[in-house]
C-alpha positions in Angstrom: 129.8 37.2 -73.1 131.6 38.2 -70.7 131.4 36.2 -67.0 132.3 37.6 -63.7 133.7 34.8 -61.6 131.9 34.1 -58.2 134.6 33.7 -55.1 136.5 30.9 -54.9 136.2 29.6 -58.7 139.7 29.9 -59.3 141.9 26.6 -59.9 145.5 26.8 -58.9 147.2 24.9 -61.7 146.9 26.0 -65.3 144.6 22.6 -66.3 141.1 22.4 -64.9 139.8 19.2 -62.6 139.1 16.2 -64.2 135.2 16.4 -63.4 135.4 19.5 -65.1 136.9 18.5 -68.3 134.4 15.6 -68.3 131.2 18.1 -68.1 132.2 20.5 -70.6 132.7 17.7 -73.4 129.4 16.3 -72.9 127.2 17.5 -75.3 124.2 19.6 -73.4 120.8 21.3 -73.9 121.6 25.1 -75.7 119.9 26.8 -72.7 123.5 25.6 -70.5 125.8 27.0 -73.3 126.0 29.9 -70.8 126.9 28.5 -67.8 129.3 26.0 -69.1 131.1 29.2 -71.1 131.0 30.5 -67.5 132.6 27.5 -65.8 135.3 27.4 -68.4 136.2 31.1 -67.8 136.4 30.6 -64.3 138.4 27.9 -64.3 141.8 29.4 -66.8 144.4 30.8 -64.6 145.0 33.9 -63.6 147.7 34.3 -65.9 145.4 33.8 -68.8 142.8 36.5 -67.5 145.0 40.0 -67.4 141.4 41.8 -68.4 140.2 40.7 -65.2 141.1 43.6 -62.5 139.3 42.0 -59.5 141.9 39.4 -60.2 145.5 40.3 -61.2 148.6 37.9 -59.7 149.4 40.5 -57.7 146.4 40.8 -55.6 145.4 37.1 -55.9 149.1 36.7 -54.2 148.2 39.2 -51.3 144.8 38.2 -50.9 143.4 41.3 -51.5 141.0 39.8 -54.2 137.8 37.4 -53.3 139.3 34.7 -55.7 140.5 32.0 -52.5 143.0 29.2 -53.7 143.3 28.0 -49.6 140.0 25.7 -50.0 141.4 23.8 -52.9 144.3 23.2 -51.0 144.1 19.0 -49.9 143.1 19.0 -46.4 145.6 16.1 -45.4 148.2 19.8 -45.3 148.7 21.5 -42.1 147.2 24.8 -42.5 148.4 28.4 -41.7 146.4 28.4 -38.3 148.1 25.1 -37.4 151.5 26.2 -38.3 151.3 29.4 -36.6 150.3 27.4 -33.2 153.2 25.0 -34.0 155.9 28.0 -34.4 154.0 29.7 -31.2 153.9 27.0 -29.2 157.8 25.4 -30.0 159.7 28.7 -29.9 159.9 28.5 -26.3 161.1 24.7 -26.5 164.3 24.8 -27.6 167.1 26.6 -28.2 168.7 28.2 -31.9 171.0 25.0 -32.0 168.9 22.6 -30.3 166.1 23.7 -33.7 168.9 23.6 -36.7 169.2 19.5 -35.3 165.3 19.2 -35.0 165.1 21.1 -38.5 167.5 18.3 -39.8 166.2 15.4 -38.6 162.9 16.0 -39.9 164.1 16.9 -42.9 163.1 20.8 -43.3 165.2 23.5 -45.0 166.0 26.2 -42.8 168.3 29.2 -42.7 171.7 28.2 -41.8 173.5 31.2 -41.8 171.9 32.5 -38.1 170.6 35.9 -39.5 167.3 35.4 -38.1 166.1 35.4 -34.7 165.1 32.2 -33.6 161.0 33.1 -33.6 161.4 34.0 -37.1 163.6 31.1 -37.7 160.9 28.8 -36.4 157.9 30.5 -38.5 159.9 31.0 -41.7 160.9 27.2 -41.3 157.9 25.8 -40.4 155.7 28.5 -43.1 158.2 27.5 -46.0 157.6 23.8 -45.5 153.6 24.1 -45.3 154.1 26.1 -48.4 155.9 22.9 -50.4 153.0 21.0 -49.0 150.7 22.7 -50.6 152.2 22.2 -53.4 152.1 18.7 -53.4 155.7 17.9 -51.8 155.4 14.8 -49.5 158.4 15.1 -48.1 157.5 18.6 -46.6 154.5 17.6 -45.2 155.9 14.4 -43.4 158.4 17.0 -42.6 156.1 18.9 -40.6 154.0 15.8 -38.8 157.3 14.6 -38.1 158.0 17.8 -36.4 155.0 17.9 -34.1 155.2 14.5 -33.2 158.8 15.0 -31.7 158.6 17.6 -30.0 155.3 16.1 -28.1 157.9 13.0 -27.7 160.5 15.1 -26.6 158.8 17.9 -24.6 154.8 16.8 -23.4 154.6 16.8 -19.5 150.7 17.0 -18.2 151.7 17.5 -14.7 154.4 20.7 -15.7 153.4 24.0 -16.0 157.4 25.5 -16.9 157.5 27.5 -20.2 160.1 24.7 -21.6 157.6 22.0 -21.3 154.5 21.4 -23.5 151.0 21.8 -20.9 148.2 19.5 -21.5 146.3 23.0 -22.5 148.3 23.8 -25.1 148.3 19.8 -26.3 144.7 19.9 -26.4 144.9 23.2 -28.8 146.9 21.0 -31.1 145.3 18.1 -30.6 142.3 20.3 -31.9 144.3 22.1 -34.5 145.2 18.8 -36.0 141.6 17.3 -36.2 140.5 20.5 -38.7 143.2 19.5 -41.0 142.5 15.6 -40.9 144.3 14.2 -38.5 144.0 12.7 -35.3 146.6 12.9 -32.7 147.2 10.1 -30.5 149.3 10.8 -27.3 150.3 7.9 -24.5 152.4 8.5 -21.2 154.3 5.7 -19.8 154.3 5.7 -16.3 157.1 3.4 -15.7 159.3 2.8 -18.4 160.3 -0.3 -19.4 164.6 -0.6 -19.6 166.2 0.7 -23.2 162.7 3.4 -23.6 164.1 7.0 -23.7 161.0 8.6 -23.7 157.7 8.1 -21.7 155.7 9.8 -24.1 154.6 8.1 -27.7 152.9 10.4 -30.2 150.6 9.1 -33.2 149.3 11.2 -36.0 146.6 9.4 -38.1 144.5 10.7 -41.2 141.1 10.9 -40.3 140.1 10.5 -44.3 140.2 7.2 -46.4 143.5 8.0 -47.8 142.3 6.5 -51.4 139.3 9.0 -51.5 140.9 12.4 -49.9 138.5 14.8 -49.3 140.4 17.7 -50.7 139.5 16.2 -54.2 135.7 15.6 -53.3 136.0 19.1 -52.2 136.9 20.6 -55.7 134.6 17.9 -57.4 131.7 19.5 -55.7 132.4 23.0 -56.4 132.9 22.1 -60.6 129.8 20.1 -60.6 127.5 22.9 -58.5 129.2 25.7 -60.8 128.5 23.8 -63.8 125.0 23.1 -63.3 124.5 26.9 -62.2 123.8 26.6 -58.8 126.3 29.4 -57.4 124.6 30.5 -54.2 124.7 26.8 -53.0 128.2 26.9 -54.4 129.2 30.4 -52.6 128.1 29.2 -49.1 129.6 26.1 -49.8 133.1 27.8 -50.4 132.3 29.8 -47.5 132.3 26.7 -45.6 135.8 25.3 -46.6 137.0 28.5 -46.0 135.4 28.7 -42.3 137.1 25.3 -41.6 139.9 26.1 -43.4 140.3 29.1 -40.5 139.2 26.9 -37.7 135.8 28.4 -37.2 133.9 25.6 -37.1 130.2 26.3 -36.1 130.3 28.9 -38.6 131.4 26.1 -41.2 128.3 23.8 -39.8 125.8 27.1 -40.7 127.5 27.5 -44.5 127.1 23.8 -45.4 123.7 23.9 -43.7 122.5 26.9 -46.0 124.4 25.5 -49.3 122.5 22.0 -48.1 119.0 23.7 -48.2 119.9 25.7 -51.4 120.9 23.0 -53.1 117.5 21.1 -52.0 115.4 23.5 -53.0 116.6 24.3 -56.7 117.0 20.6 -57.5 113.4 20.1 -56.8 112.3 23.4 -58.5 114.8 21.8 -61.6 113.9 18.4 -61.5 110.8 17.5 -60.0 108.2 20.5 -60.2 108.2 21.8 -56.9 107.4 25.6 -56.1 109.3 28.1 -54.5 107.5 30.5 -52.0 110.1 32.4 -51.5 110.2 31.7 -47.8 112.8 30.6 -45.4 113.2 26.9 -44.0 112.1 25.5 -47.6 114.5 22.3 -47.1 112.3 20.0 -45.6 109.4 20.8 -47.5 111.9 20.8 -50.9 113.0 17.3 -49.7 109.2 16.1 -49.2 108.3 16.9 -52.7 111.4 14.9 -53.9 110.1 11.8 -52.4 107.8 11.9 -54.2 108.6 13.0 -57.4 111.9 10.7 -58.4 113.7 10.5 -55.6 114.2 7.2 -54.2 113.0 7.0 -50.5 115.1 3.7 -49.5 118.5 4.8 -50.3 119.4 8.7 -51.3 116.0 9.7 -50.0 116.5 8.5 -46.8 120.4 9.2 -45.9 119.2 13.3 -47.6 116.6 13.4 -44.5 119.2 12.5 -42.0 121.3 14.5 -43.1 119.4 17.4 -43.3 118.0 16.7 -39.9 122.0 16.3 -38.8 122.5 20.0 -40.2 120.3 21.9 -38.2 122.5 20.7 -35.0 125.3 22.6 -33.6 125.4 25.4 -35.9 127.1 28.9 -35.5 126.9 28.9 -32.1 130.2 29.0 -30.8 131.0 25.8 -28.1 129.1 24.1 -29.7 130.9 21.9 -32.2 134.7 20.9 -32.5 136.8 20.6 -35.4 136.2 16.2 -35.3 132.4 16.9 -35.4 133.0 20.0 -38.1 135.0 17.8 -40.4 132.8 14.8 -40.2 129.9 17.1 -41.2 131.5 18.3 -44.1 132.2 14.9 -45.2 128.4 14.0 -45.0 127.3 16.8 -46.4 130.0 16.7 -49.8 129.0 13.1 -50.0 125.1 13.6 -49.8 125.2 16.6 -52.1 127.0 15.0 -54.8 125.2 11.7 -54.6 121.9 14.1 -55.1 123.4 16.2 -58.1 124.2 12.9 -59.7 121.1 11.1 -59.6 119.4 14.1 -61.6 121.7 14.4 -63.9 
């Protein structure tokens, strides 16, 4: 039959996760033929789908269509927010010359034949590279860290205010900027240098992710596993809550994750453990309750599900209220937890 793919399902590459491959050859009960016939339709490229209207290359390119590739996107890659910020704020900094040597000591293609004003010499530069990143090409995205770290080196003065110098305002946006895409910036001033130090300003950029377990791929391992077992409300607002962090909205990513959490809750115990759904709102903790009970092991999984449901009813869409550190670190709970639940019902 034909399947209607819910926002978001669509992978980028032509072959589909590995977590998906693995579900759909394991043999399962004929009442999920469905929805794994669903999951594989959502998952061939677009190029493979020309009866799908919603869907066509050309408005999946100008995002005119609700099929988002931006979430799948490995969050260790600057994303268009950042970049924009970085062009914004380092236009002023330097002059056309002065970027063609920062361009090539960092390694990023540019124009080199000065047709373009230097704003839009800056964003094309800085877009094209984020573009290769997202496409897997590490020498882009070092490219691009390498970029903001010297011109905070090179151009960071707390106690200036001059247009040609970086404020601590606008190195706290960055700072912010940097922490919703996974990294942490590290900034030190020198107040006297020592002799042969030529700048008094050292700049770190660190992953905030374990770089063996990235959480762009526990991201897409997620949203497979809750589209395969048919759970696509949990998996919209879960999309919804990449995207929001994606776009630096980050109490409105903490209320997503909290609804997909208490979605999630609730159909797993209606699934697996008998519990009845009223209907009502604020189910969660009662859902959760019942699982105790009824297979879930209090000790381990139970207990780490209760705190963090508990965490996800803090600092929601209330804008202020959370940062992108705290968002990020909620979304890594809340992945983690959720998978750890699907899997011990499966």
């Amino acid at each position: 039959m034909a399947s209607s793919a819910p926002r978001g399902c669509l992978w980028r590459n032509a072959s589909l996760t590995r977590s998906v491959q693995h579900a759909l050859a394991r043999p399962r009960p004929a009442k999920r033929v469905e929805r794994l016939a669903n999951v594989r339709a959502w998952c061939t490229p677009l190029e493979g789908r020309p009866s799908c209207p919603a869907a066509s290359p050309a408005r999946y390119r100008s995002g005119q269509t609700a099929c988002y590739r931006r979430h799948l996107i490995l969050m260790g890659n600057l994303s268009r927010p950042t970049v924009g910020l970085l062009a914004e704020v380092a236009t002023a900094l330097y002059t056309r010359t002065e970027f063609a040597r920062l361009f090539d000591r960092c390694g990023l293609e540019y124009d080199e034949r000065g047709s373009l004003a230097k704003d839009a010499l800056v964003h094309q530069t800085l877009r094209r590279a984020q573009t290769k990143a997202d496409k897997a090409d590490a020498r882009a995205r070092k490219g691009l860290l390498t970029f903001v770290r010297i011109i905070l080196e090179q151009k960071y003065d707390p106690a200036s205010s001059w247009s040609g110098r970086i404020s601590k305002n606008q190195l706290a946006e960055i700072r912010e900027a940097l922490f919703a895409d996974g990294y942490d910036l590290r900034v030190s001033v020198t107040e006297n240098l020592m002799p042969g130090e030529s700048s008094p300003v050292s700049a770190q950029i660190l992953p905030t992710d374990a770089i063996t377990v990235p959480l762009g791929d526990e991201i897409t391992s997620l949203e497979a596993k809750l589209s395969e077992e048919g759970y696509t409300v949990a998996a919209t607002h879960y999309r919804q809550a990449v995207s929001n962090l994606t776009d630096h909205q980050y109490e409105a990513a903490n209320s997503q994750l909290r609804s997909m959490l208490e979605e999630l809750v609730i159909r797993v115990a209606v699934d697996h453990t008998g519990y009845r759904d009223s209907g009502k709102a604020s189910q969660g903790g009662l859902a959760i309750t019942h699982m105790l009970g009824n297979g879930l092991p209090d000790k381990d999984l139970g207990n780490a599900l209760k705190g963090i449901w508990d965490l996800s009813h803090t600092r929601g869409s209330h804008p202020g209220k959370s940062d992108a550190d705290e968002a990020r670190i909620r979304m890594c709970l809340l992945t983690s937890v959720a998978r750890l639940l699907l899997n011990h019902f499966s």
